[in-house]
C-alpha positions as CSV (number, residue, x, y, z in Angstrom):
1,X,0.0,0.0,0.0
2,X,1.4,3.1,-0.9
3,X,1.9,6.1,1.6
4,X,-0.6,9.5,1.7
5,X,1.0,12.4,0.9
6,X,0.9,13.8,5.0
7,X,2.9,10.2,5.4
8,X,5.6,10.9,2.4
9,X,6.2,14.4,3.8
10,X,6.6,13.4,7.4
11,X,8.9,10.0,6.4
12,X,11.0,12.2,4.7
13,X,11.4,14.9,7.8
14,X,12.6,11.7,9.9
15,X,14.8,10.1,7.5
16,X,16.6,12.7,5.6
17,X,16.3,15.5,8.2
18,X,16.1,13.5,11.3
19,X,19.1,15.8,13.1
20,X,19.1,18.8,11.3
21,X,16.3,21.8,11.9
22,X,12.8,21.8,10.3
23,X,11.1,24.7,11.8
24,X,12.5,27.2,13.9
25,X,10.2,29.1,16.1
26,X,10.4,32.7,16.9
27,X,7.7,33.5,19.3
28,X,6.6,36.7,20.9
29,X,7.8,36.6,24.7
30,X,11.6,36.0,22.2
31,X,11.9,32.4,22.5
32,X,14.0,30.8,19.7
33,X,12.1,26.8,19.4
34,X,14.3,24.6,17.1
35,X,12.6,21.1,16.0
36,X,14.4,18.7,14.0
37,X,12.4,16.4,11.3
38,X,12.3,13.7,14.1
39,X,11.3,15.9,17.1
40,X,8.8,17.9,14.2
41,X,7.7,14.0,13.3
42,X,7.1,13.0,16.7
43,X,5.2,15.8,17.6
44,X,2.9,15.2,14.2
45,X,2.8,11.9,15.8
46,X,1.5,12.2,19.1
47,X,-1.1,14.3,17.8
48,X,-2.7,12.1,15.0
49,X,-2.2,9.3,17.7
50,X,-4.5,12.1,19.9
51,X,-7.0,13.1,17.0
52,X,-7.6,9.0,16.6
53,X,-7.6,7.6,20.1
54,X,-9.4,10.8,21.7
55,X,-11.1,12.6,19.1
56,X,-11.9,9.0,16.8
57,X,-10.4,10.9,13.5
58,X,-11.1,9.7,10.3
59,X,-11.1,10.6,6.6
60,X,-13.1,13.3,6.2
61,X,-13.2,14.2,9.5
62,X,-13.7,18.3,9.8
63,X,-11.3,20.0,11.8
64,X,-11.3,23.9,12.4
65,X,-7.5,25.4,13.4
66,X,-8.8,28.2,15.0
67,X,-5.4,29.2,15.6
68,X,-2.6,32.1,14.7
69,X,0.4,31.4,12.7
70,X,2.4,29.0,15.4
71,X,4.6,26.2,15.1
72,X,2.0,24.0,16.9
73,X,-0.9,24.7,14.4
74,X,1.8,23.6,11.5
75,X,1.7,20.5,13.5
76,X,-2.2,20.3,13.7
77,X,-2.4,20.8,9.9
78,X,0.5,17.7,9.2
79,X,-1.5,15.3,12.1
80,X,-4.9,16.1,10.5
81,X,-3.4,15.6,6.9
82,X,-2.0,12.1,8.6
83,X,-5.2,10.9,9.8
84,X,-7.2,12.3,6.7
85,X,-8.8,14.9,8.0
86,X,-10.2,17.8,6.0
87,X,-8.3,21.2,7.4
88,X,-10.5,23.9,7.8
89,X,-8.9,28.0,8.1
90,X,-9.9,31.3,8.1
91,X,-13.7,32.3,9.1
92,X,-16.9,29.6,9.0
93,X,-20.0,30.7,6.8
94,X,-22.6,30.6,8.3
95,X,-24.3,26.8,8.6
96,X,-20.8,25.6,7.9
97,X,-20.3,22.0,9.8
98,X,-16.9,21.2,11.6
99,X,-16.5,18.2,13.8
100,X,-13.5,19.7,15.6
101,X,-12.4,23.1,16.6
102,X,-8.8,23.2,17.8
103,X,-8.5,27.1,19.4
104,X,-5.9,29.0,21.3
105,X,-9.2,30.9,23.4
106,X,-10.6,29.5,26.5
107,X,-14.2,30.2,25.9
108,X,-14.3,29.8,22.1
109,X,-18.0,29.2,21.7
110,X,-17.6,26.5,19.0
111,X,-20.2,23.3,18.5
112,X,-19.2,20.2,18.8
113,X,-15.7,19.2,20.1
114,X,-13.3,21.9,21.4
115,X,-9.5,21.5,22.0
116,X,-7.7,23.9,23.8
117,X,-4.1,24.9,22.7
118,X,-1.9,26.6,25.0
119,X,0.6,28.4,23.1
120,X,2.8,29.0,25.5
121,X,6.5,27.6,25.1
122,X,6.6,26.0,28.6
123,X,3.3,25.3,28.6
124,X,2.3,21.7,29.9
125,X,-1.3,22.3,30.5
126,X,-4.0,25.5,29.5
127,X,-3.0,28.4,31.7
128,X,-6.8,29.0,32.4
129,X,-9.9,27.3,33.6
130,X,-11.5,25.6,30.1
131,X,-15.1,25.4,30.2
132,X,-16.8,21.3,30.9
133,X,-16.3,18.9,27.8
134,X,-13.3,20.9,25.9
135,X,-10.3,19.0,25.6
136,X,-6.9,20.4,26.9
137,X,-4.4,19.4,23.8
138,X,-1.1,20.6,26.4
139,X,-2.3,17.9,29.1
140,X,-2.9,15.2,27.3
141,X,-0.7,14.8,23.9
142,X,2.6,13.9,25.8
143,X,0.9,10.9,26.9
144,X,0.6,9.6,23.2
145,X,3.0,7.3,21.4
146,X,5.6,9.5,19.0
147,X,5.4,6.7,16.5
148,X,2.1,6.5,14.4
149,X,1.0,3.4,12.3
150,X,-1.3,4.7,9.2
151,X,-4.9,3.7,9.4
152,X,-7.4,4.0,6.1
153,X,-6.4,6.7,3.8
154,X,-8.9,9.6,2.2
155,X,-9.1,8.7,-1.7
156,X,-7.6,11.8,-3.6
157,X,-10.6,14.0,-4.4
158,X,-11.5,14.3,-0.9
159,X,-10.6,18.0,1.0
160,X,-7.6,18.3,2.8
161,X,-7.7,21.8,2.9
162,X,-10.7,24.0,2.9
163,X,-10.3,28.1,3.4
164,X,-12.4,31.0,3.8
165,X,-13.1,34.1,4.7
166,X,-11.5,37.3,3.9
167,X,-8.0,36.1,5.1
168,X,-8.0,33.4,2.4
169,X,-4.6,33.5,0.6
170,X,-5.0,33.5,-3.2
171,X,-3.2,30.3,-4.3
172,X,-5.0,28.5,-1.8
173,X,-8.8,30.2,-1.5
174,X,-11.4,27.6,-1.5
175,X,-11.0,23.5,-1.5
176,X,-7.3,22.1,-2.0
177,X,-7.6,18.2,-2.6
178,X,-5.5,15.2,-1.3
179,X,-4.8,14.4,-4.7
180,X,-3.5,18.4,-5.0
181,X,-1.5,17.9,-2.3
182,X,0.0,14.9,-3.4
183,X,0.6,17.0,-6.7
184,X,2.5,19.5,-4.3
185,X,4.9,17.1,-2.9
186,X,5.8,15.8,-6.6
187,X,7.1,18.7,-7.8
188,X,9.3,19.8,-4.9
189,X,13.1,19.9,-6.1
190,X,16.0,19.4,-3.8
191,X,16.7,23.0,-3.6
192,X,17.0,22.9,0.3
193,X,15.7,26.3,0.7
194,X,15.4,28.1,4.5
195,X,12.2,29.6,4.2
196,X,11.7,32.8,6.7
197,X,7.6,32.9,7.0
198,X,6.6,35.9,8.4
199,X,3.1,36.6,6.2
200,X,0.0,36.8,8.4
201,X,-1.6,34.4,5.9
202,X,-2.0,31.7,7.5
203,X,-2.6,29.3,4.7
204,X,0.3,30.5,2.4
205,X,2.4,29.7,5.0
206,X,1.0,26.3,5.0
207,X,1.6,26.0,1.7
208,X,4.9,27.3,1.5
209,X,5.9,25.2,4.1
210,X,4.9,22.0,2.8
211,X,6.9,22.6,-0.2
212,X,10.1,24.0,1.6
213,X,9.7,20.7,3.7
214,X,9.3,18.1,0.5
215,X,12.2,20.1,-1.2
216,X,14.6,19.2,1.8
217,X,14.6,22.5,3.6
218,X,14.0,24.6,6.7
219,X,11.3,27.1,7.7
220,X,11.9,29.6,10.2
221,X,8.3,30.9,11.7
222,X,8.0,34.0,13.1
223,X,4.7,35.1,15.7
224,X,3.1,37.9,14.1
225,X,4.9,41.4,15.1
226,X,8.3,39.6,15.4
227,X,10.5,41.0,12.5
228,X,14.1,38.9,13.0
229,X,16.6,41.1,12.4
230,X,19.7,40.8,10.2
231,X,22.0,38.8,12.9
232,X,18.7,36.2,13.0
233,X,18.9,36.3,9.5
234,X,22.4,35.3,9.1
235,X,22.7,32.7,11.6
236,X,19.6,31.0,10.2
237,X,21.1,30.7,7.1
238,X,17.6,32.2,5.1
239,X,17.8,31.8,1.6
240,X,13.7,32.5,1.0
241,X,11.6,35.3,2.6
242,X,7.2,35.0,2.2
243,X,6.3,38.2,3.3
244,X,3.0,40.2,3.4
């Protein structure tokens, strides 16, 4: 049986980038986070292993990454791709149907299930009282198995990637497909590229991302208002700037 496309990605982040950096997270209290393709995979891991044995993920599954640009909602996005879930960003229209909203707010007021993210880099648990039934993502994932054994696969037409709203980048507004993503990964070169992602569009990054990662490379991800100056630059050997 052949591999998805989430599976390809992430086999390749633990194999031929096992030691070296993947992402690189600037964040806005000035922590530097550095996680290599095995540490990157492992987290991916533990949370698909999360979305299956606690939230019962599936293809088609809808999840909602209510969430800013952060290094953990890049790892929401890869676990849901992993476990074929359709990834839902930007705002809902109205009657629009998610099974899942993953959120960084307390009190997010969503339907259905609710996961709580604390975004905090020490974080082991949500630094405020979360209201009965959601789900707190920093207290339980550690608890999950870093290795993940692939379950049934979403066929190619199926959404991986659904965005709306007004914040909808332009390569990426409306449905992006399994089979599209798939289509993604096979034209990535080797070109190795350090990719400095500090747009506000939260779905460009994605994208940009997934192809900096199949092409070998590094992204360095910045929390909005952090602008890395020249030193950061240097020393993170960027080669490739997305930019408002």
């Amino acid at each position: 049986m052949t591999m998805s496309a989430a599976s390809t990605l992430l086999s390749g982040l633990r194999t031929r980038q096992a030691t070296s950096p993947a992402l690189i997270w600037y964040g806005p209290a000035g922590e530097r986070i550095e996680l290599s393709g095995k540490v990157l995979d492992n987290w991916v891991a533990k949370t698909s292993n999360f979305l299956v044995d606690e939230l019962d993920a599936e293809p088609g599954l809808r999840v909602h990454l209510d969430l800013p640009i952060h290094w953990k909602t890049l790892v929401w996005a890869l676990a849901a791709w992993q476990t074929g879930c359709t990834v839902v960003l930007g705002s809902l229209d109205e009657g629009a149907h998610v099974d899942v909203t993953v959120t960084d707010a307390a009190d997010s007021g969503a339907e259905g299930t609710v996961v709580a993210v604390a975004l905090g880099a020490l974080d082991l648990a949500f630094p405020a009282d979360l209201p009965a039934g959601v789900v707190d993502y920093a207290a339980e994932v550690r608890s999950y198995a870093d290795t993940y054994m692939e379950g049934a696969r979403p066929d190619g037409g199926q959404p991986a990637l659904e965005v709306g709203g007004p914040t909808a980048a332009r390569e990426l507004n409306g449905t992006v497909s399994y089979g599209s993503l798939g289509t993604l990964l096979e034209a990535a070169d080797d070109s190795a590229e350090v990719l400095l992602a500090s747009a506000p569009d939260l779905p460009l990054v994605l994208e940009e991302a997934v192809g900096t990662w199949a092409s070998g490379g590094a992204v360095v991800l910045t929390a909005a208002g952090v602008e890395p100056d020249e030193r950061v630059l240097a020393s993170e050997k960027v080669t490739k700037r997305l930019e408002a």
